[in-house]
N, C-alpha and C positions, 0 to 999 in steps of 0.2 A: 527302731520303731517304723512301722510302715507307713508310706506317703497318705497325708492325706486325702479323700478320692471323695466324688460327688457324682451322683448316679443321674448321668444324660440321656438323652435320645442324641446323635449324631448330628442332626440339625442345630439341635439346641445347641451344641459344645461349637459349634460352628458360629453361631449367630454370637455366645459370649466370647470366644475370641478376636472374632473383628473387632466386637466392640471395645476392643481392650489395649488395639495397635495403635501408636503414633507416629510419625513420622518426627526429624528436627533437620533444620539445616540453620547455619547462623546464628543458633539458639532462639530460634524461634520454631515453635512445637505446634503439631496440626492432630487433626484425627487423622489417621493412615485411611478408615473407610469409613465416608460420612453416612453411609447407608447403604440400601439395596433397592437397586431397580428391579420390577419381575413381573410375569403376567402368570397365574398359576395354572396349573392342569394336573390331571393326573399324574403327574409324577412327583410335585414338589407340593402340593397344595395339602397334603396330611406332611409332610415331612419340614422343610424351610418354611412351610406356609403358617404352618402350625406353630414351627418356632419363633418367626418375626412376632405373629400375634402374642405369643406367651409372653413373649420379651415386652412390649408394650403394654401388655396389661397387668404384669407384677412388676415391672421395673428393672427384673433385673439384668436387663443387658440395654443400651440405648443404642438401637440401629434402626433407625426409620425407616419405614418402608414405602417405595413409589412405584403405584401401579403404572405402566407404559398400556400403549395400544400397538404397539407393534417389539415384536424383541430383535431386529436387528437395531429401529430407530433406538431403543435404550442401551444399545452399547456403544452408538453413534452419541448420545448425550452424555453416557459417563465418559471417552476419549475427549470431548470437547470439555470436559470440568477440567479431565487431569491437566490438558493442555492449558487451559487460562489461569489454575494454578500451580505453573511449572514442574508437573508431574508430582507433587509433593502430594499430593492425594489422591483418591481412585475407588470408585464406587464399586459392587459388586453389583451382580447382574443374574436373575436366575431366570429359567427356563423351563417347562416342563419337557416332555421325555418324548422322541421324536421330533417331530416338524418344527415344535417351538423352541425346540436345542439347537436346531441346526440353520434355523432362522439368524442365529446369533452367527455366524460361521463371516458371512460380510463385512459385521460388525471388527470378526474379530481382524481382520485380513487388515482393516483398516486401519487400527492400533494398532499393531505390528507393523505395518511398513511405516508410521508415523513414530515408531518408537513410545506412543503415548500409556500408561499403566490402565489398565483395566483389569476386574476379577470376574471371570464369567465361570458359574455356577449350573452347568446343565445338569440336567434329571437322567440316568441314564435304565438300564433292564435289570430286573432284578441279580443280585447278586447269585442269590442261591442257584438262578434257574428253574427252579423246579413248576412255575407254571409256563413254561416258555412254550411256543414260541406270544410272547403278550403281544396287547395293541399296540403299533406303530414300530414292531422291531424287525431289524434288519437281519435276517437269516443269512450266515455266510457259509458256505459250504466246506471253507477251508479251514476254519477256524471259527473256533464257540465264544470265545472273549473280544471278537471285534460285533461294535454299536457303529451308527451313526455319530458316534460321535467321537470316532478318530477321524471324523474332517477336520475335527479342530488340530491336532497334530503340526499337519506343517505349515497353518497361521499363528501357533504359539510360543510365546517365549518358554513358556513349562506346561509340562500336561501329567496330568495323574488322574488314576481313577481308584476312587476310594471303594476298594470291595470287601473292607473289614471296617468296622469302628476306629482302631487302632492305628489302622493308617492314616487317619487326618493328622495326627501331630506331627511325623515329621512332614507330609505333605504341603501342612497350612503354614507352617514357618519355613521351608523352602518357597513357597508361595508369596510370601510379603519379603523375602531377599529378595526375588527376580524384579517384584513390585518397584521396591525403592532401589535398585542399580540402575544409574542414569544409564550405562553401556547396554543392559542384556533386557530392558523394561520392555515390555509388550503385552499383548494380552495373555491371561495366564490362567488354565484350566483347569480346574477338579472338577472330576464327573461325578456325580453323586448318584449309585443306583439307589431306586426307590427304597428300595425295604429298609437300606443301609440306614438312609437316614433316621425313618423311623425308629430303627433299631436302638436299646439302650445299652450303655459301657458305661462304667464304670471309673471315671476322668479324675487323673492327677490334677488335683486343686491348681496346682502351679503353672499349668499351661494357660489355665484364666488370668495368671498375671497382665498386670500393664507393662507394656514393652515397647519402647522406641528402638527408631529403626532409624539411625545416625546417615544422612544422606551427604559426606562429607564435600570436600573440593581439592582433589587431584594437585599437586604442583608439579612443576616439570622440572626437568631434570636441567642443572646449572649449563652441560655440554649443550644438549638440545638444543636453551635457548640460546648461547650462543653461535653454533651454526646458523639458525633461524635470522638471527639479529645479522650476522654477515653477510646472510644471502640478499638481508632486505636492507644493510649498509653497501652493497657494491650494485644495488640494483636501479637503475635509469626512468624506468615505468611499474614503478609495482602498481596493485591491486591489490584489494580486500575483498572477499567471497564472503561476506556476514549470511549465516543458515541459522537454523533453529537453535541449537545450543548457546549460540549467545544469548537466545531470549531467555531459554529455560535456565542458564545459569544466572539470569538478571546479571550480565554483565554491559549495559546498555552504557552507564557511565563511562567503563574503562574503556569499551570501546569508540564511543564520541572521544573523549580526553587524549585516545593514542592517534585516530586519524587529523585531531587537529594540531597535537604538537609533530607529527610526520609529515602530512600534507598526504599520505596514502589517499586515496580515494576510495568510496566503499560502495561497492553495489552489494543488491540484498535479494536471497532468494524470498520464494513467499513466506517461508519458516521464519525468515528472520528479517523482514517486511516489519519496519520502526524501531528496532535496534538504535540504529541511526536516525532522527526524525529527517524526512523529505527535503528541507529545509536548514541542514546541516551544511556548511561550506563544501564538504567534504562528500555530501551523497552522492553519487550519480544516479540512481533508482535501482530496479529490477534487471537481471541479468539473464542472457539465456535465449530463446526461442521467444519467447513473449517481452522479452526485456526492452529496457530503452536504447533509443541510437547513442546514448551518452557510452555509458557502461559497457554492451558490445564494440563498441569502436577502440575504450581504453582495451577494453580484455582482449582484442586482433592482438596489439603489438605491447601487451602488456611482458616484462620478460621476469618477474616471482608473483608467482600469485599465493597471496594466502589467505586460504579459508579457514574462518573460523565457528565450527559448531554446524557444517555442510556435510551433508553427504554426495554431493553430488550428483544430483541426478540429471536425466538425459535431457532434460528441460533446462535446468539450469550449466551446460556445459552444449546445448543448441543440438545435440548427437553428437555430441566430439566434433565438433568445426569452429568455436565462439574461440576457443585461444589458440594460438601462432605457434608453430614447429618448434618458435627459441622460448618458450614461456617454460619454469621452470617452479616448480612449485612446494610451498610448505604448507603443512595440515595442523592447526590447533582443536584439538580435540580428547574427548576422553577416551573414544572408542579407536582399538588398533585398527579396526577395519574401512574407518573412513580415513583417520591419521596419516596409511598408509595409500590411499588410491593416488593416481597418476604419478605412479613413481616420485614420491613428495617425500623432502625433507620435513620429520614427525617430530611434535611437539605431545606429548600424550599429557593433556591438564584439560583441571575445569578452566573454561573459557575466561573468567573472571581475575583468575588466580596467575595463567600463562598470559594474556593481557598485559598485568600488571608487570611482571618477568622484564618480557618484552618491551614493554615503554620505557623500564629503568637503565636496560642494556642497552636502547638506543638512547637514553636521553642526549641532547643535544644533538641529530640528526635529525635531515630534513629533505625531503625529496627536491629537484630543484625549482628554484621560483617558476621558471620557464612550464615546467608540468604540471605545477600547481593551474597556473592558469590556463593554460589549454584544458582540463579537468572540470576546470569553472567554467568554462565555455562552452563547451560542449555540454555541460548539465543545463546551461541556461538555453541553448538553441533549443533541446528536447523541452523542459518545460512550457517554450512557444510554442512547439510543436502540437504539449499537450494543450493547453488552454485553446487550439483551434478543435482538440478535437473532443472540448468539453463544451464547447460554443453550439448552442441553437442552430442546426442545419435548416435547411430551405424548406423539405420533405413534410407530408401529409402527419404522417407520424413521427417523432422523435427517433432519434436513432436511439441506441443503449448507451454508446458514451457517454450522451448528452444527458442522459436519465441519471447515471453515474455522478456525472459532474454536479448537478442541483444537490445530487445527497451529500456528497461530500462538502459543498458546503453546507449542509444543513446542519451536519453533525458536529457536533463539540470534537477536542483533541483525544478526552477519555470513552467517549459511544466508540461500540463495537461492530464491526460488520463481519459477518458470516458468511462463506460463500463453499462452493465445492466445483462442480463440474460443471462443462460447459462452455462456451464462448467466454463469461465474466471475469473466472478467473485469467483469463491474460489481458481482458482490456484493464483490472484491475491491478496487475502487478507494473502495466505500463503507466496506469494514471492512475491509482491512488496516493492521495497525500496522508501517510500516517506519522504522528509524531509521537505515540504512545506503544510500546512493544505489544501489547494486550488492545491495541486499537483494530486489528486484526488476524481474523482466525480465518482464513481460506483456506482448506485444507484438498493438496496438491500431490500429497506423496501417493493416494490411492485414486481419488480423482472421482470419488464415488458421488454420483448422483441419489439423492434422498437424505445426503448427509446434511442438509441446511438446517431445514424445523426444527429436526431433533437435535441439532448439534443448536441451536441455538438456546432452546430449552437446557442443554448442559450449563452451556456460556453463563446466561441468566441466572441460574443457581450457584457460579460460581462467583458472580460478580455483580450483585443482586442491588450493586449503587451505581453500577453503571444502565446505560441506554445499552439495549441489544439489537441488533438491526439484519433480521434475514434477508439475505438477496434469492432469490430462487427465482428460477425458468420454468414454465409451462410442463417442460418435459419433466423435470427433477419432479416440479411440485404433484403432476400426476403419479409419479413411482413411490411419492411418501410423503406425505402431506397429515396422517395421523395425528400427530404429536402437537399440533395443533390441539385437539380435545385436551392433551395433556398439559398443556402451558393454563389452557383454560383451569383446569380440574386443582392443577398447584396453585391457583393465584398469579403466578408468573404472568409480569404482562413483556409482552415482546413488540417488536416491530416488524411485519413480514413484508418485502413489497414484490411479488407478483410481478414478473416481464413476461407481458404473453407476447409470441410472436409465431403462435401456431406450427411448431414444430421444434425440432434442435436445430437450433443454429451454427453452434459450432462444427459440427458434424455437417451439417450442409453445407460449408463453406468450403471444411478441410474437405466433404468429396468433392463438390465442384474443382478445389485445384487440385485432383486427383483422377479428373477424367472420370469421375462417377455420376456428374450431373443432379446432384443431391437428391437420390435416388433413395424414398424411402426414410427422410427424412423431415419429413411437414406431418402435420395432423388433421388429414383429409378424406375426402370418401373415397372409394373406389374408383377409377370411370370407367363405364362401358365400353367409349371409343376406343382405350390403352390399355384396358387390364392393370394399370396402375395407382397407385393414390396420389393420384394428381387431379382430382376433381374440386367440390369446393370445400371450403372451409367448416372441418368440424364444429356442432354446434354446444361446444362445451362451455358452460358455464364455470370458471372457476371462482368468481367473487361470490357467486350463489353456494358453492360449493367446501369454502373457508367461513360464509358464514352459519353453517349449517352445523360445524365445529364448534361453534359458541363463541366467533370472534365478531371482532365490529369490524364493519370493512368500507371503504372508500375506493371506490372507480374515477380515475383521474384520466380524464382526454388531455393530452397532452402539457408539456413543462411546466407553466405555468399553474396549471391546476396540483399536479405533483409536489409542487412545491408546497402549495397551501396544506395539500392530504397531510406531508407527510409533517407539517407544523402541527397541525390537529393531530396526529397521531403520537407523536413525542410528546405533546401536555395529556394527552388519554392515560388514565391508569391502568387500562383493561386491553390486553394484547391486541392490536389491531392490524386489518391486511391492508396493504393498499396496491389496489390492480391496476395496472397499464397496462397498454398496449405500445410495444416499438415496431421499426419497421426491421424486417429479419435480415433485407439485406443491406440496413446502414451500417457507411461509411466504418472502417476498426481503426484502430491508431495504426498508424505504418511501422508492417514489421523491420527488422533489422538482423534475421539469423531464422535458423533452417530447425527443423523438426522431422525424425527419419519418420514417415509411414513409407512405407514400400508399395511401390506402384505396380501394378500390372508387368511382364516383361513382354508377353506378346497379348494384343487384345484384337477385337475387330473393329472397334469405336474409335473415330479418329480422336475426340475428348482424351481417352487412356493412353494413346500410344502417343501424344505432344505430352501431355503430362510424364509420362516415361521419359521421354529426351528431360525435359528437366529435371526430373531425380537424376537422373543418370548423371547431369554435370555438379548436381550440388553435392553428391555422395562422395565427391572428387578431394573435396575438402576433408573428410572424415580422416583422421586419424587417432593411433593409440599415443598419450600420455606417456614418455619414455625418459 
């Protein structure tokens, strides 16, 4: 007897199979895709456009649909869902054909180096060809099957383009494997030419099936962790490297319960920033280039370091200079490719599961009291350190720590704060207090400016009982600031707060100690005298310019007013902004570890060539993990 079949358009068979996916992990069971993000155009607006709507108005397939005002911002909000619930879910994303496909390209770079799951849905040229060359298509001369939209290629975890009916099936179930594998997840492409979609085929019933997509937990292997357990039984100063995976695996418990029956000490990249809460016997903070003097001072003469659910990046390892020649390292993780970085003894497990392993095989082991307390001490000198540099300076305007520090007490343990690029993210990795893993989302691996709004609109929808709290810079906020109308248009109310300080700050600071003279970094006129923008102060309004988005907003002159805003704006139901002003070059937390930009080698500015002599002596420090 033949299958039984059901006569689709491609869109359609598309939009009923999402809606069909679920995810489990722990036996507890999600939607795989709670919807679709999209702004339509001629490419997808008779094809996906048509299907969302069909879907909605007979019932039968439930995938809601949310307009965005920008389509990089709405892949930046579905990364920030998957992220606050531990990849376990992942919205699609559609685009129309051209500019607005490849708009998504940012988006996608960002979920991919974060490992976050995303499904981005671009509009591509027709299949057939036969009106080519259409609007907005890229003519190759080398070849007739490449679009714009093989830029998405090598930001994705998987890429296909559907130029039959028939290839979505196996396409869109390769598509929800790469989705749900905590190791290979990223953002994951199917291109959809126009006609395709519109096109009708004739669909095996059974691909409409409901299907879970078993998201299990890794265990390691008995040798493994006993290697592992030896390295960190004969070891004198270990260290704990808590990253992201520990969050995404919610192994928060097993890892407080293992650092405090060991006395390990735990510093936390941003990924994995309240794993530990701040206030754990056992934290030292933030590690790395922006870290604390606690946690780079253990990590110098730390001699096993294990990280757990780290990839390592150049931030968090200072450029290769933050651990010592004799440091000697083990990796818990799922993926071989982090498991194995700096020639580390490999544990290959979910973070929860190898944890557990590990605290059985050392039970009754214990780093010695002697280290324990130097550990403690050193976590407490930094803490003083911090609360001076959360303390009210002198200064006309508030510095930004000092802004920082009001909110953080403001915020409850469960409010979330959002942040991306810029100066913030390191004064926050040095002075945020979080005790809740989901208390913060900085997101550090791509470093992407414009990521806040919309990444907080993700947050919000994922976490719609918690307070959400955007941090964003002048600079970010002018490069994407959209998504705003959309928190508005969803109901989402959010908390945005505005640090204007007329230019990028972090970037004027790192070129100041780079012999660049922050050249090109303020938000000013022209001047006559210099040919440069060093003249006065642009007269941009931003608080006119958020509320013109459909927010409410508040203008706070310094701290003490801030404080008041932002009480008013946590009991507000309706997303609100609140703008300050700090000063651009107050006071940072004092660093403690080096960050490679490469300097000039020969310049004619004496600024570049003293800065050169200092790279030159810090690069001295660099070496490879051996």
């Amino acid at each position: 007897m033949p299958a039984e079949t059901v006569r689709l358009t491609t869109a359609q068979a598309l939009v009923r199979f999402l809606a069909a996916q679920y995810s489990e992990r722990d036996g507890a069971e999600h939607r795989l895709i709670p919807g679709v993000w999209g702004i339509l155009g001629h490419g997808n607006v008779a094809g996906l456009g048509q299907a969302l709507l069909q879907a909605a108005r007979t019932g039968e397939a439930d995938l809601p649909y949310h307009p965005a005002r920008n389509e990089q911002a709405m892949v930046h909000a579905a990364a920030a869902f998957a992220k606050t619930r531990n990849r376990l879910q992942a919205f699609a994303c559609t685009a129309s054909t051209g500019p607005g496909s490849t708009n998504m390209v940012t988006g996608a770079a960002l979920a991919t180096t974060n490992r976050l799951p995303v499904l981005l849905l671009p509009s591509d040229m027709f299949a057939t060809r036969v009106a080519e060359p259409v609007l907005q298509q890229l003519e190759d001369a080398r070849a007739g099957d490449v679009s714009v939209n093989d830029a998405f290629r090598p930001v994705s975890k998987y890429f296909d383009r559907i130029s039959r009916p028939e290839q979505l099936i196996p396409a869109a179930l390769a598509a929800m494997r790469v989705l749900t594998d905590p190791v290979e997840t990223g953002a994951v492409t199917l291109c959809l030419p126009q006609d395709v979609q519109a096109e009708a085929f004739d669909w095996p019933v059974a691909f409409f099936r409901e299907r879970t997509w078993r998201i299990g937990r890794p265990v390691p292997e008995p040798d493994a962790v006993e290697r592992v357990a030896a390295l960190l039984r004969n070891a004198k100063r270990p260290l704990i490297v808590a990253g992201g995976g520990a969050v995404y695996a919610e192994a928060g418990a097993e890892l407080r319960a293992f650092a405090a029956a060991t006395g390990v000490p735990v510093a936390d990249t941003h990924a994995g920033k309240g794993a530990v809460p701040w206030d754990h016997p056992q934290a030292v903070g933030g590690i790395g280039s922006t870290g604390t003097s606690a946690a780079n001072a253990l990590a110098a003469r730390a001699d096993v370091v294990l990280g757990v659910g780290t990839r390592y990046s150049d931030f968090t390892t200072a450029s290769h200079t933050v651990f010592g020649d004799h440091a000697v390292f083990a990796n818990l993780n799922t993926a071989r490719l982090d498991a194995a970085k700096h020639s580390a003894e490999m544990l290959l497990a979910d973070a929860r599961t190898g944890l557990k392993a590990l605290h059985q095989a050392l039970e009754g082991w214990s780093v010695a009291d002697g280290y324990r307390a130097e550990a403690r001490r050193l976590a407490d000198e930094w803490r003083e350190t911090a609360d001076r540099c959360l303390r009210p300076g002198p200064g006309p305007l508030p510095a930004q720590t000092e802004i920082l520090g009001a909110l953080n007490e403001a915020l409850d343990d469960a409010d979330v704060v959002v942040n991306a690029a810029g100066s913030m993210p390191g004064d926050l990795q040095m002075l945020w207090r979080a005790r809740d893993p989901k208390a913060y989302n900085v997101e550090y691996a791509y470093s992407c400016m414009g990521y806040e709004i919309a990444a907080g609109v993700g947050t919000k929808m994922a976490a719609p009982d918690r307070e959400v709290v955007v941090l964003v810079g002048d600079g970010s906020y002018l490069m994407l600031s959209s998504e705003i109308a959309t928190a508005v248009a969803e109901g989402l109310k959010l908390v945005i707060v505005i640090v204007q300080n007329h230019g990028f700050a972090s970037i004027g600071s790192l070129s100041e100690s780079l012999g660049s003279q922050r050249f090109g970094t303020s938000h000013r006129y022209r001047s006559d005298e210099s040919g440069l923008h060093d003249g006065d102060t642009l007269p941009v309004d931003l608080a006119a310019n958020a509320a013109s988005f459909g927010a409410d907003v508040i203008t706070a002159n310094g701290t003490a007013e801030f404080r008041e805003a932002i009480a008013a704006a946590k009991a507000s139901a309706r997303t609100t902004v609140v703008h300050v002003e700090t000063d651009p070059t107050g006071p940072n937390p004092p660093g403690s570890a080096w960050w490679d930009v490469p300097v000039s080698e020969v310049s004619a500015l004496d600024s570049t060539r003293d800065a050169r002599a200092v790279y030159d002596d810090r690069r001295r420090a660099q070496r490879h993990y051996l």
